[in-house]
KEKEPA-322281 format. One record per residue: x, y, z of N, C-alpha, C in turn; residue in one letter. Coordinates in nm, 3 decimals. Example, Ala and Ser with C-alpha at 12.3 -4.5 7.8 and 13.67 -1.06 7.14 Angstrom:
REM residues 2
<atom <1.319,-0.569,0.780>,<1.230,-0.450,0.780>,<1.320,-0.330,0.780>,"A"> <atom <1.285,-0.225,0.708>,<1.367,-0.106,0.714>,<1.290,0.003,0.787>,"S"> 
END
This chain:
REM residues 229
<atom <2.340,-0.108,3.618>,<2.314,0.028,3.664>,<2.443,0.090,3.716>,"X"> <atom <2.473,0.206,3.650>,<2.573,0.314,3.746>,<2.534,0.364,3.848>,"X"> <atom <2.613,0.332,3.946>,<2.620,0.409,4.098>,<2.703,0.450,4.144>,"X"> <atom <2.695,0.545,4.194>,<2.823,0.663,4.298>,<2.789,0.635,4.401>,"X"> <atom <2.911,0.580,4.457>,<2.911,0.591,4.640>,<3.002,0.637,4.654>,"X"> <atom <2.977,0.748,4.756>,<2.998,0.879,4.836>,<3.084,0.828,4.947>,"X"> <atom <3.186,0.791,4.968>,<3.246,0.723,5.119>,<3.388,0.736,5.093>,"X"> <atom <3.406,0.836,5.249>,<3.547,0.906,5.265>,<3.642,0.794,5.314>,"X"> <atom <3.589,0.654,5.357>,<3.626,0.528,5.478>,<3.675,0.424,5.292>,"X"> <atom <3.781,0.450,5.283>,<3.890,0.332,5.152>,<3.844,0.185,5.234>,"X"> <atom <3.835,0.141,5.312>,<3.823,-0.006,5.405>,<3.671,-0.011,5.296>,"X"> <atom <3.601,0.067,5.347>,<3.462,0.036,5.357>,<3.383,0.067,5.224>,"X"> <atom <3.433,0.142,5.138>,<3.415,0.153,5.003>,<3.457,0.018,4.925>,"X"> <atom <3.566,-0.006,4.926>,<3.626,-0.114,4.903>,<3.524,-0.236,4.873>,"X"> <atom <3.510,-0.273,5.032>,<3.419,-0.419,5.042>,<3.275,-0.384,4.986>,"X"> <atom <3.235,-0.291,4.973>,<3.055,-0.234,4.980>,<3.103,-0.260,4.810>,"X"> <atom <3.186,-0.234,4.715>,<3.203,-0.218,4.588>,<3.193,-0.361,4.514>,"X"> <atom <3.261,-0.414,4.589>,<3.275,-0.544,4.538>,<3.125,-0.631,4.605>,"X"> <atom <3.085,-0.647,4.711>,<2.924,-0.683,4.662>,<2.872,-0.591,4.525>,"X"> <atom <2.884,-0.479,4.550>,<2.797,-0.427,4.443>,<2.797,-0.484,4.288>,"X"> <atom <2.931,-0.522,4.295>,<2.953,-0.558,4.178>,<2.942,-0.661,4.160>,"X"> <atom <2.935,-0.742,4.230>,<2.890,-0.875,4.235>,<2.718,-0.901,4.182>,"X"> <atom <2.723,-0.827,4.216>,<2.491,-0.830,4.173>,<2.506,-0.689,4.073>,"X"> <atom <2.587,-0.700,3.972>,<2.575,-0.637,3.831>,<2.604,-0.447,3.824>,"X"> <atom <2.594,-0.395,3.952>,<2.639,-0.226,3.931>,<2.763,-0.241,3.921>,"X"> <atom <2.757,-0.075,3.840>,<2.898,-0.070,3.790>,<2.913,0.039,3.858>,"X"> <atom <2.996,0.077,3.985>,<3.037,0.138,4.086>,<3.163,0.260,4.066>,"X"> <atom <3.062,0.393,4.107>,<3.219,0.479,4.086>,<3.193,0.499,4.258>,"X"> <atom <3.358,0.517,4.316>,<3.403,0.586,4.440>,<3.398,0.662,4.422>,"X"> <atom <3.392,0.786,4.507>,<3.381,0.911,4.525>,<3.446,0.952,4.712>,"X"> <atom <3.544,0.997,4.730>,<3.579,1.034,4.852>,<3.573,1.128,4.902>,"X"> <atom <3.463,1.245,4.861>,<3.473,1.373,4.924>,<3.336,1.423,4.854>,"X"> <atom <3.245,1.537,4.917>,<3.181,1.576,4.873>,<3.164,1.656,4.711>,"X"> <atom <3.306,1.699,4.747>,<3.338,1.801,4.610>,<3.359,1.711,4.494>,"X"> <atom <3.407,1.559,4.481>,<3.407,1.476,4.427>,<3.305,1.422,4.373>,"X"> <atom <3.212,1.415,4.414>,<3.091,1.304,4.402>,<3.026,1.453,4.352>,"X"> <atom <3.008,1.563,4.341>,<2.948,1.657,4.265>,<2.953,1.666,4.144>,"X"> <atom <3.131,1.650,4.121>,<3.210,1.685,4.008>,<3.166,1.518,3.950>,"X"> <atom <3.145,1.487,3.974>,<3.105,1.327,3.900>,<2.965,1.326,3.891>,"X"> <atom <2.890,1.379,3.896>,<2.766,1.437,3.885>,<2.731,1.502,3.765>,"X"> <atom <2.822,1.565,3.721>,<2.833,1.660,3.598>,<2.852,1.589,3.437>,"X"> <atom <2.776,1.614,3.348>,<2.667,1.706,3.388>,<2.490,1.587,3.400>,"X"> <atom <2.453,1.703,3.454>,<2.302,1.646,3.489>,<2.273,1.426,3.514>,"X"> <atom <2.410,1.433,3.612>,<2.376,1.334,3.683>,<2.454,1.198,3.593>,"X"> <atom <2.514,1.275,3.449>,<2.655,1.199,3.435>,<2.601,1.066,3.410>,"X"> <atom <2.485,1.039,3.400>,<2.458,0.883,3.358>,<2.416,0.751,3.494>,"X"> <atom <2.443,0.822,3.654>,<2.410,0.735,3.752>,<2.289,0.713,3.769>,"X"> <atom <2.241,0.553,3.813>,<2.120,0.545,3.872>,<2.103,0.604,3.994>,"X"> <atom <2.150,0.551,4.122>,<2.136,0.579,4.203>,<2.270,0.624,4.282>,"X"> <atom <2.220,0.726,4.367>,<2.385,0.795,4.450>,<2.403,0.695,4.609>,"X"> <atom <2.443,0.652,4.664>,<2.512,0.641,4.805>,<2.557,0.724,4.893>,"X"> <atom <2.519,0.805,4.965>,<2.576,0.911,4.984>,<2.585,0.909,5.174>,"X"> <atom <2.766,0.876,5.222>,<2.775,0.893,5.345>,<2.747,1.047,5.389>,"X"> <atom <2.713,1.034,5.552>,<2.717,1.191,5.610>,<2.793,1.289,5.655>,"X"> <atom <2.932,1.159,5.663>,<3.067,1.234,5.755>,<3.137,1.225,5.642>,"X"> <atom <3.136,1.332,5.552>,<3.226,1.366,5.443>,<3.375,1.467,5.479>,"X"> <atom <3.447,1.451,5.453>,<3.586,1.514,5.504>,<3.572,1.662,5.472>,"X"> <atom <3.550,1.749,5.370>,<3.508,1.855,5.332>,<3.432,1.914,5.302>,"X"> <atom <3.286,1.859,5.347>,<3.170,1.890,5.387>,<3.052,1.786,5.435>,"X"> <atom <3.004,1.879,5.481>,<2.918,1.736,5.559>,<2.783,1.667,5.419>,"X"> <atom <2.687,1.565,5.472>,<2.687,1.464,5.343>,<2.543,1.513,5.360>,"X"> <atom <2.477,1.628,5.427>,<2.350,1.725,5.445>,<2.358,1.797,5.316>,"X"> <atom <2.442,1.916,5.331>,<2.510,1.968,5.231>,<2.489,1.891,5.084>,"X"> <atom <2.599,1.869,5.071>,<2.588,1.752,4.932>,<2.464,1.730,4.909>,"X"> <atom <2.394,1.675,4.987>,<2.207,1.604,4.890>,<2.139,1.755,4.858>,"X"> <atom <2.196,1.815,4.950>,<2.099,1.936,4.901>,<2.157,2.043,4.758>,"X"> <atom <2.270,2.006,4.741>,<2.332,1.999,4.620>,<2.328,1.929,4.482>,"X"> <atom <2.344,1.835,4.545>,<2.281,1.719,4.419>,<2.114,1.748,4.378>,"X"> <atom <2.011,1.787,4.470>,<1.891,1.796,4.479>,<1.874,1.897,4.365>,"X"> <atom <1.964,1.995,4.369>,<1.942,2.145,4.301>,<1.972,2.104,4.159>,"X"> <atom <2.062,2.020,4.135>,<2.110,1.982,3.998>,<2.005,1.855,3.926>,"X"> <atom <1.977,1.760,4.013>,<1.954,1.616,3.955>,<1.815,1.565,4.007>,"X"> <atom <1.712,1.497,3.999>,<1.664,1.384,4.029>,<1.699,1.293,4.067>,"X"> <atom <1.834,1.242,4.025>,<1.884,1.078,4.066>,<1.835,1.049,4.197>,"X"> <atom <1.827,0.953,4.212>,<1.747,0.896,4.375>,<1.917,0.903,4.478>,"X"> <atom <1.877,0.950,4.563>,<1.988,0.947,4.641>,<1.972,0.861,4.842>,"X"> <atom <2.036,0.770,4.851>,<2.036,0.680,4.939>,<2.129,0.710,5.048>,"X"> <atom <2.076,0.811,5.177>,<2.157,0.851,5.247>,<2.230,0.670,5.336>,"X"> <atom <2.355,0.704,5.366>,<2.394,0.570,5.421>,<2.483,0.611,5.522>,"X"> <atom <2.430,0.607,5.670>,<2.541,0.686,5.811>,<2.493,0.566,5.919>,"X"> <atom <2.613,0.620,6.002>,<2.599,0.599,6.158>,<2.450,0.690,6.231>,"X"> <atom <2.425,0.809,6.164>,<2.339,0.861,6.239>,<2.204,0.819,6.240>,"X"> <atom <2.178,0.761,6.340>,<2.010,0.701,6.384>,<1.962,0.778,6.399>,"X"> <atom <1.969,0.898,6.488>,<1.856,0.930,6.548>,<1.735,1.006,6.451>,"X"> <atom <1.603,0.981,6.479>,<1.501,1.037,6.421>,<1.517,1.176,6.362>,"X"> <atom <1.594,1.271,6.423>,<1.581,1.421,6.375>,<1.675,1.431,6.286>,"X"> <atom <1.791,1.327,6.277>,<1.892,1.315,6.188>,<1.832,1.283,6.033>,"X"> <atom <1.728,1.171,6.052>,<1.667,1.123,5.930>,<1.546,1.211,5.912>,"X"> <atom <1.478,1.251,5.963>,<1.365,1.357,5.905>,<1.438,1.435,5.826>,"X"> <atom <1.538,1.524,5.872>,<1.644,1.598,5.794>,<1.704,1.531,5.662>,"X"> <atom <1.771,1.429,5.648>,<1.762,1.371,5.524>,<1.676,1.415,5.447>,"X"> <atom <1.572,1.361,5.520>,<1.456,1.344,5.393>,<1.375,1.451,5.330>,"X"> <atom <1.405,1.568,5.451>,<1.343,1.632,5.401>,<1.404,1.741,5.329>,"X"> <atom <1.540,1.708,5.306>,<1.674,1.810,5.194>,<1.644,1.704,5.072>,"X"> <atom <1.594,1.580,5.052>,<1.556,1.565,4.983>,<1.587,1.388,4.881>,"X"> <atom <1.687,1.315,5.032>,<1.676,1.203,5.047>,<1.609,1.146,4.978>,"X"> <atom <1.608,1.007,4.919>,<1.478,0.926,4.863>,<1.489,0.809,4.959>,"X"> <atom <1.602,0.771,5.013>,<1.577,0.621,5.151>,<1.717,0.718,5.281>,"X"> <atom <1.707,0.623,5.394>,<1.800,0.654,5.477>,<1.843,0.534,5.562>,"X"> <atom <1.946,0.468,5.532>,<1.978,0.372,5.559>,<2.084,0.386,5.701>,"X"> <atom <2.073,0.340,5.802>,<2.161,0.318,5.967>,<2.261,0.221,5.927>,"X"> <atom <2.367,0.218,5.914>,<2.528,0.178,5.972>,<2.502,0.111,6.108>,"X"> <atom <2.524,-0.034,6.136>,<2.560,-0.079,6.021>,<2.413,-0.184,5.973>,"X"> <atom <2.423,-0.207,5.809>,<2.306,-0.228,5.767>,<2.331,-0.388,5.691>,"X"> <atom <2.220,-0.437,5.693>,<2.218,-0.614,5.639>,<2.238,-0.580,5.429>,"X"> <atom <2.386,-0.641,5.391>,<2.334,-0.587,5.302>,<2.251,-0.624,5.169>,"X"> <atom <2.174,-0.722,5.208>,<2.052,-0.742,5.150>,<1.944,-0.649,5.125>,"X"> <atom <1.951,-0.610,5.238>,<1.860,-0.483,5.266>,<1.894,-0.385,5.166>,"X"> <atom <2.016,-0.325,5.208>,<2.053,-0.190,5.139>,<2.059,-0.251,4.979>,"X"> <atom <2.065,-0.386,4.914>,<1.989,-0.374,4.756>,<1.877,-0.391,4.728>,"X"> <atom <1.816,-0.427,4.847>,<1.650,-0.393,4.791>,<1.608,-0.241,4.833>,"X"> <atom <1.699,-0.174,4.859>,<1.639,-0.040,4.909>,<1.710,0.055,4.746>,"X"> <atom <1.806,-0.067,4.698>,<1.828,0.105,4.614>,<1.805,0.044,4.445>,"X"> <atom <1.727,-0.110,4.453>,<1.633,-0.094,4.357>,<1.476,-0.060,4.362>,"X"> <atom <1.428,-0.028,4.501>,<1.294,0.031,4.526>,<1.326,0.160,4.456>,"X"> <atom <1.446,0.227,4.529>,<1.405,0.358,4.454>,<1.460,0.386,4.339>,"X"> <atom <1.536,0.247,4.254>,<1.535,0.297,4.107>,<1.429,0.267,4.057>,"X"> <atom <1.339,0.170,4.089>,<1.225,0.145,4.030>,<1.110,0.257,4.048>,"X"> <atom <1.111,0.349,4.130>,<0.995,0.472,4.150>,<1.074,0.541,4.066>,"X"> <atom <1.194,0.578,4.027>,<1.241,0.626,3.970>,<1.204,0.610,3.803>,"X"> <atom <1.165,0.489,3.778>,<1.139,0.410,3.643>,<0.969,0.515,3.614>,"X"> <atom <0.932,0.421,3.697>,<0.778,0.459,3.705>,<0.730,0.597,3.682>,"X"> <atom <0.856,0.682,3.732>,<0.770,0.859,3.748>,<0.853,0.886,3.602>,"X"> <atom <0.955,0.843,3.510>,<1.020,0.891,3.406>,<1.082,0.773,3.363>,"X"> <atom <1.002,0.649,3.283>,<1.051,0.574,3.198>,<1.101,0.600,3.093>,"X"> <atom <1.224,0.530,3.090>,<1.339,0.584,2.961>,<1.228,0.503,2.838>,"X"> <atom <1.210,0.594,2.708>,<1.158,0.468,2.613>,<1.032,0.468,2.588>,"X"> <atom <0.943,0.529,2.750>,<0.790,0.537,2.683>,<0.786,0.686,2.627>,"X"> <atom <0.678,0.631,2.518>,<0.666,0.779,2.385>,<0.492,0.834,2.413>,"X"> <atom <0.485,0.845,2.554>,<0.388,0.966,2.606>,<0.250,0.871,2.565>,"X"> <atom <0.252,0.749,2.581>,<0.103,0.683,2.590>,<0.099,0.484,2.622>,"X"> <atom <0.197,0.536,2.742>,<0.215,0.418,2.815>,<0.257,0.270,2.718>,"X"> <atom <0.343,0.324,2.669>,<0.400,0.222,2.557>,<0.559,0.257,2.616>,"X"> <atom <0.633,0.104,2.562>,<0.792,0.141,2.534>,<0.865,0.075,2.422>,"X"> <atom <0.900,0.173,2.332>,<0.982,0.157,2.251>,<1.078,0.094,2.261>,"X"> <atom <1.144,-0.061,2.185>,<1.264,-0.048,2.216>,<1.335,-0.101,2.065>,"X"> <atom <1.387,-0.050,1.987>,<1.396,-0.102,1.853>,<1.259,-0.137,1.801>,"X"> <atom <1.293,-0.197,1.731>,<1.146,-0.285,1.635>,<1.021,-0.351,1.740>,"X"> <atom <1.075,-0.327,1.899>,<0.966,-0.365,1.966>,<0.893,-0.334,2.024>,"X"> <atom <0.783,-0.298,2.070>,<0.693,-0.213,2.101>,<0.596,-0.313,2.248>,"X"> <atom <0.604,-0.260,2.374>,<0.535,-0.325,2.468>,<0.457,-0.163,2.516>,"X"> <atom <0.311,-0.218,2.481>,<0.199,-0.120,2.527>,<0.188,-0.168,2.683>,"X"> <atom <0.191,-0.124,2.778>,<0.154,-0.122,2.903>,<0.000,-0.083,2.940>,"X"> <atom <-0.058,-0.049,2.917>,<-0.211,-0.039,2.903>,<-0.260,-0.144,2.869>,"X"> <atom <-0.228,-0.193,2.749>,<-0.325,-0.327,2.694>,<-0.268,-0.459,2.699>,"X"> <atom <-0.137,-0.442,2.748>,<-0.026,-0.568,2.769>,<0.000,-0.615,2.647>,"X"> <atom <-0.017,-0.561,2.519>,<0.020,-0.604,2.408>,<0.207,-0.544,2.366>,"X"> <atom <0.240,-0.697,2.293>,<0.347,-0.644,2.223>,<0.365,-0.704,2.120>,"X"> <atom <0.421,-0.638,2.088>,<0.485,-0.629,1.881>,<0.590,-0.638,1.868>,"X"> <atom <0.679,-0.701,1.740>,<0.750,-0.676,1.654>,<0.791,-0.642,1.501>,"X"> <atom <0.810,-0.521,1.508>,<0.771,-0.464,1.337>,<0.654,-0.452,1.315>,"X"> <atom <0.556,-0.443,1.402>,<0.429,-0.444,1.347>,<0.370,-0.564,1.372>,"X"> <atom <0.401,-0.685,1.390>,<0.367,-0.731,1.445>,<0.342,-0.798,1.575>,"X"> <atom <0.200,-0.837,1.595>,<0.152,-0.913,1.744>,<0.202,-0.990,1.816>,"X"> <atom <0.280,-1.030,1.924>,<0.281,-1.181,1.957>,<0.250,-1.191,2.072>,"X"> <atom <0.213,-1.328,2.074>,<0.134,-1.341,2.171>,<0.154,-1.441,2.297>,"X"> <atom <0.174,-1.333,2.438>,<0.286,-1.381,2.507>,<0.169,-1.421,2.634>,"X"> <atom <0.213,-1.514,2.757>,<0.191,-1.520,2.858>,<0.159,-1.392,2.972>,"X"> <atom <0.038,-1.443,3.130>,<0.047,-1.284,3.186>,<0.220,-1.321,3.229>,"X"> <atom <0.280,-1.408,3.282>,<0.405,-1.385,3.393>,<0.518,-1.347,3.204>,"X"> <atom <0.487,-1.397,3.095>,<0.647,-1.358,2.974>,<0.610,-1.212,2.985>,"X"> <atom <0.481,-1.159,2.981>,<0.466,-1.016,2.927>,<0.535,-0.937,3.025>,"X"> <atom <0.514,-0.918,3.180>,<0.557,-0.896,3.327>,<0.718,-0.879,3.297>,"X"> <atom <0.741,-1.037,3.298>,<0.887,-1.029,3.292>,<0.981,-0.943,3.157>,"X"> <atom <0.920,-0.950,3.078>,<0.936,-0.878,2.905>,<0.999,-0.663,2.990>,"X"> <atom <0.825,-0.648,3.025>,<0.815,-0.535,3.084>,<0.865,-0.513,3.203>,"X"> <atom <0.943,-0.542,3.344>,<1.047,-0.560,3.368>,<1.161,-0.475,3.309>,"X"> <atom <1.231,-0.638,3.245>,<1.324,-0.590,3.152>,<1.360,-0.459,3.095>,"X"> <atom <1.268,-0.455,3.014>,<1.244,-0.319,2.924>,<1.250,-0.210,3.007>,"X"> <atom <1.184,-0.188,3.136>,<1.182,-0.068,3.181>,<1.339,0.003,3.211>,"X"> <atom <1.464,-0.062,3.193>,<1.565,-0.037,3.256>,<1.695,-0.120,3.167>,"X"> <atom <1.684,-0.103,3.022>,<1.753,-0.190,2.907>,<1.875,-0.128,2.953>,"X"> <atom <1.977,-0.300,2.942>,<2.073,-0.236,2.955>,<2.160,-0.278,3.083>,"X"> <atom <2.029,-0.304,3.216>,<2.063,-0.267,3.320>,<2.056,-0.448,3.408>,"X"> <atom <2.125,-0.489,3.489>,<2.111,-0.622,3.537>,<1.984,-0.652,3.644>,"X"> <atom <1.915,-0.757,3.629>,<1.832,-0.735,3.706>,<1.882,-0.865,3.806>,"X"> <atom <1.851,-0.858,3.950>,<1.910,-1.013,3.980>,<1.805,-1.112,3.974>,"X"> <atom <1.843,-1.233,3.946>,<1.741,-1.344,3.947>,<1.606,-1.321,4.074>,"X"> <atom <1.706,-1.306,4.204>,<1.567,-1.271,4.326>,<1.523,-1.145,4.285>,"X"> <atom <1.530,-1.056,4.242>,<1.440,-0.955,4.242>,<1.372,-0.945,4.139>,"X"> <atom <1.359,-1.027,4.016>,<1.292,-1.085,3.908>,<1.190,-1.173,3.967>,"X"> <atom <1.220,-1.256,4.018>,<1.121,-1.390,4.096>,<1.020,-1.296,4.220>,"X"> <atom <1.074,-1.182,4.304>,<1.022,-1.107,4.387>,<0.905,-1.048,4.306>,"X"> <atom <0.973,-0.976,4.199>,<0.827,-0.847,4.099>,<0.746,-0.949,4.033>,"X"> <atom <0.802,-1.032,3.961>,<0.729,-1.138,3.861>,<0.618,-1.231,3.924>,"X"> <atom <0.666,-1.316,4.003>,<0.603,-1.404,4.064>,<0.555,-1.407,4.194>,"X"> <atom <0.610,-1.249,4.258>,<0.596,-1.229,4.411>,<0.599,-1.373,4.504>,"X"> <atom <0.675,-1.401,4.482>,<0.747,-1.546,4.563>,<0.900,-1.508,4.574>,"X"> <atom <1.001,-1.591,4.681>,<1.113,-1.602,4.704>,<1.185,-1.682,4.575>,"X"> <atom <1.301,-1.680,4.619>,<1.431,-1.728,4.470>,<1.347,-1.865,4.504>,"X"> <atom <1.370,-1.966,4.625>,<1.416,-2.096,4.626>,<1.302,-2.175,4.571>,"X"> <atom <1.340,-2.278,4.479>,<1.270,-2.336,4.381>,<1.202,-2.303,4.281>,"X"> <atom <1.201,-2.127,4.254>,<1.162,-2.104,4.140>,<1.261,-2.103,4.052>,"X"> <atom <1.376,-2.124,4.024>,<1.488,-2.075,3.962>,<1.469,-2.105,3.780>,"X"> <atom <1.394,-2.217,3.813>,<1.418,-2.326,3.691>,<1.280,-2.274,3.587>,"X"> <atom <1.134,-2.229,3.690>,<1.043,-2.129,3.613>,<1.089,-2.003,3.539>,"X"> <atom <1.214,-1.917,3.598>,<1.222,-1.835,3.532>,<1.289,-1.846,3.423>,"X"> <atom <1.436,-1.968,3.409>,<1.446,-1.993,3.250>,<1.374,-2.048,3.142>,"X"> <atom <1.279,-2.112,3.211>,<1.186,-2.168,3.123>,<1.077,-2.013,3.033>,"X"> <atom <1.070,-1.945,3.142>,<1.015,-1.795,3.048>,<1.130,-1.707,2.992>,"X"> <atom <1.215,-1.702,2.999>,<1.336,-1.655,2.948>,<1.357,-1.678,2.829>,"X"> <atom <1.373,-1.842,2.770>,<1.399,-1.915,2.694>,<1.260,-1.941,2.574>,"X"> <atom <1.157,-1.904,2.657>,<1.029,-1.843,2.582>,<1.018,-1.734,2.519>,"X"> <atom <1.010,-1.640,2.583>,<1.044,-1.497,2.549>,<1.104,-1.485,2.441>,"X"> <atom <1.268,-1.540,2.428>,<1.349,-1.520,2.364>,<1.290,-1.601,2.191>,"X"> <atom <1.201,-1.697,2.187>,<1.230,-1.824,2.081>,<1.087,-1.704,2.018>,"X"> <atom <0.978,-1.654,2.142>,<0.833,-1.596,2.042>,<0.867,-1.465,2.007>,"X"> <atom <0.967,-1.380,2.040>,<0.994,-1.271,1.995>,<1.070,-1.318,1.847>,"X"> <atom <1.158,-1.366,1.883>,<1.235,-1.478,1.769>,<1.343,-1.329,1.737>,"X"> <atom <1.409,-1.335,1.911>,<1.531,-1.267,1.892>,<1.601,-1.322,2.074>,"X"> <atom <1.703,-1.380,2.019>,<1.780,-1.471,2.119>,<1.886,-1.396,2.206>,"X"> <atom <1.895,-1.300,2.132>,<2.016,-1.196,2.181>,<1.945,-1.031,2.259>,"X"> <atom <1.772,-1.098,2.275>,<1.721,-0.994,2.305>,<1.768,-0.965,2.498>,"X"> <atom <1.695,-1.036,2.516>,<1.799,-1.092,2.696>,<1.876,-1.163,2.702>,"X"> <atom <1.959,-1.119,2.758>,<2.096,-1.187,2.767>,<2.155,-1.215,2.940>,"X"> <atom <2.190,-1.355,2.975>,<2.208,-1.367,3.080>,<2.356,-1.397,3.181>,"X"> <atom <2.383,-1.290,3.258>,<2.474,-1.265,3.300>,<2.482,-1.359,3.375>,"X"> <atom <2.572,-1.408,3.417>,<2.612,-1.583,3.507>,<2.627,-1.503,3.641>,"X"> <atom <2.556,-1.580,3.715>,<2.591,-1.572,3.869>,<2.500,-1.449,3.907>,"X"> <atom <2.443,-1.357,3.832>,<2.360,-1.269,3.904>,<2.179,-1.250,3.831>,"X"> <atom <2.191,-1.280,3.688>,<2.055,-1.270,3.634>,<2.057,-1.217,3.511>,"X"> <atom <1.934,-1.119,3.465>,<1.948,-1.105,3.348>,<1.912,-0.943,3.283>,"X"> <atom <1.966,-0.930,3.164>,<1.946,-0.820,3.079>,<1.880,-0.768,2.982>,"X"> <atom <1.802,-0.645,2.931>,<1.743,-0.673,2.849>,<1.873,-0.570,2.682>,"X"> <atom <1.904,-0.615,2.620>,<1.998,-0.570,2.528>,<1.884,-0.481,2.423>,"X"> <atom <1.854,-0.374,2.445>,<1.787,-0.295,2.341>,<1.861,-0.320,2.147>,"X"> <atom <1.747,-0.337,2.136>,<1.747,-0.397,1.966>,<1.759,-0.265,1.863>,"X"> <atom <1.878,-0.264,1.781>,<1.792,-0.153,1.651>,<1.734,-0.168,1.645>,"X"> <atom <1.606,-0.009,1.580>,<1.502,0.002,1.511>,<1.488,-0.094,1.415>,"X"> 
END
């Protein structure tokens, strides 16, 4: 996933980038409000989700969301020093999707900004063709009936391969990490499932009878590689 973070602080962009990138986003800086607009362009330029500090050097980071708001949907993740309650009602209500307090665990702040790429999924899935299906090349996962196909044909998958399949699919392309796969899939923690999820991985991959369909990134989890038609 592409993300813009909004942060005028080089120290603190810095270190926040390199976790990020460590668990699979591909991170643009942005040091000024007028910046992170112009990288915006056009209609949101390809980011999942924005980062967006409040103490911006040439305008404040109020401003900005309510800017971005006028142009984009992208989910935007206010991230400040400012606690107090009237500070964050305000966020949210220019049009915020989370509001995260400085300083924050940052575990936290990645399960907060795949919650809201995932509502993000849900209200405008890339791929479904207007009857709860998703296209992805030659493969076809109906979400209504949990059926999927290739070319036309059926196969016939597990409830946790289909889950994890659909997953995937909702966000091709995009890294998912092993814990937040084991979290949606199995609603259990990473420790000791690790070895269940290659075992459906390695399933997936042999009954579709396409190996290069997920592909797994070392050290953070996995992908789903959209197939030609």
């Amino acid at each position: 996933m592409r993300l813009l973070l909004v942060e005028d602080d080089n120290h603190v962009a810095a270190a926040l980038s390199a976790v990020l990138a460590r668990h699979g986003f591909d991170v643009t800086h942005a040091r000024s409000g007028e910046e992170a607009l112009q990288a915006l362009v056009p209609e949101g330029a390809g980011f999942g989700v924005v980062l967006l500090d409040l103490g911006l050097p040439d305008q404040d980071g109020y401003e900005v969301c309510g800017k971005i708001r006028k142009r984009t949907a992208i989910p935007v993740i206010m991230v400040t020093a400012r606690s107090d309650v009237r500070s964050r009602i305000h966020g949210l209500n220019l049009g915020a999707d989370d509001y995260v307090v400085k300083p924050y665990d940052t575990g936290e702040l990645l399960a907060r900004i795949h919650a809201v790429s995932r509502r993000t999924v849900h209200e405008d899935t890339t791929g479904d063709d207007g009857d709860g299906a998703l296209s992805l090349g030659s493969v076809r996962i109906e979400l209504p009936t949990r059926q999927v196909s290739v070319a036309g044909a059926v196969v016939q998958l597990t409830r946790k391969e289909f889950d994890l399949l659909a997953l995937l699919a909702q966000r091709p392309g995009v890294v998912f990490r092993r814990e937040q796969i084991i979290s949606e899939v199995w609603r259990t923690s990473w420790e000791g499932t690790g070895r269940t999820l290659e075992v459906h991985v390695a399933s997936l991959r042999a009954k579709l009878r396409m190996p290069a369909l997920i592909e797994t990134v070392r050290g953070v989890g996995y992908r789903l590689v959209a197939p030609a038609a």
